[in-house]
C-alpha positions as CSV (number, residue, x, y, z in Angstrom):
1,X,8.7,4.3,-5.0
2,X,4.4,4.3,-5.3
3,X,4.6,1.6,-2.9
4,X,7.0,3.0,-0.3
5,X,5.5,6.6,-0.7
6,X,2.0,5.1,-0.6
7,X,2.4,2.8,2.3
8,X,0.9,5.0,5.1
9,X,-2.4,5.0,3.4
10,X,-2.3,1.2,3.4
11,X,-1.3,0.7,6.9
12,X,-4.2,3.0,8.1
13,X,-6.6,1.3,5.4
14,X,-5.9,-2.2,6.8
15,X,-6.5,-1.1,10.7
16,X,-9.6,0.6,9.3
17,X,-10.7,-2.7,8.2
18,X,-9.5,-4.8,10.9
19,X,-11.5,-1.8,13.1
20,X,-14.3,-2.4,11.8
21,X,-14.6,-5.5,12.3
22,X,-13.8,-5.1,16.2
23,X,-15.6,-2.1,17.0
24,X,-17.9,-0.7,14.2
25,X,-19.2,2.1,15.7
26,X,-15.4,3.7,16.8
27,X,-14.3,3.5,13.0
28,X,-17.3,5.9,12.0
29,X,-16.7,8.2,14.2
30,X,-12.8,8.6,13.9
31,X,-12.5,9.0,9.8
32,X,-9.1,8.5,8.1
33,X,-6.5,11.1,9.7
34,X,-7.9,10.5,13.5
35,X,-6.5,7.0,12.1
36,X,-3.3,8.1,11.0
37,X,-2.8,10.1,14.2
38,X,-3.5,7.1,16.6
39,X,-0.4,5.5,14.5
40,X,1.3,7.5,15.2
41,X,0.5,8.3,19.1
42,X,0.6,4.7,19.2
43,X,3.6,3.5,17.1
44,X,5.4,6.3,16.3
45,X,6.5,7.3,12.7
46,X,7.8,4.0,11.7
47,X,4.3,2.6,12.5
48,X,2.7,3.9,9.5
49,X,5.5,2.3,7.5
50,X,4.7,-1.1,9.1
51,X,4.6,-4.5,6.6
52,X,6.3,-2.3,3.9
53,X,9.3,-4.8,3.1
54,X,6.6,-7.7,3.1
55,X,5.0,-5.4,0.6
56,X,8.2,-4.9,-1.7
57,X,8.4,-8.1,-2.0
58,X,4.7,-9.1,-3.2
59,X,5.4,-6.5,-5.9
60,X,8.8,-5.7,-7.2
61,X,8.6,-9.1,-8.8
62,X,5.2,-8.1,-10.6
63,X,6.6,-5.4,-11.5
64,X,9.6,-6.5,-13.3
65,X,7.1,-8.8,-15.0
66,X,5.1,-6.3,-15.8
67,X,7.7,-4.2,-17.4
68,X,9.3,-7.0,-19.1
69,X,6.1,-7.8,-20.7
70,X,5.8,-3.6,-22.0
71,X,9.4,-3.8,-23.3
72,X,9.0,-7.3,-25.1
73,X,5.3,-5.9,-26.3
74,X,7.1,-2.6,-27.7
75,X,9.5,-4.9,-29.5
76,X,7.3,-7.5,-31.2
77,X,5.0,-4.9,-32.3
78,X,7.5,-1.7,-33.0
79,X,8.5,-4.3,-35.8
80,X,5.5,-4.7,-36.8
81,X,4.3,-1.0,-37.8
């Protein structure tokens, strides 16, 4: 759900970067919603959603480690105490 809800913030972070690569001076001068807002003139809703299942992918799997890891943690050590 943080990745899906946070997702439009990445989008316009990555065509920030890839801006600013292009054309420096137009990234300055534009700021964060002005960015947003061209996504969406420009792709519509949806667009600021864009690369969000390749996203999923790269980290539902960390995150079941990662959870795995708390739960077999809270075991092992629960016993412990």
């Amino acid at each position: 759900l943080k990745e899906f809800s946070s997702s439009p913030n990445s989008c316009q972070q990555r065509n920030i970067s890839v801006a600013a690569a292009v054309e420096r001076d137009r990234v300055n001068n534009v700021g964060t919603f002005g960015h947003m807002r061209e996504i969406l003139k420009d792709e519509g809703l949806s667009g600021l959603w864009r690369g969000n299942t390749t996203r999923m992918v790269k980290v539902a799997p960390a995150c079941a480690v990662m959870i795995s890891c708390y739960e077999f943690g809270k075991k092992v050590f629960g016993e412990m105490v």
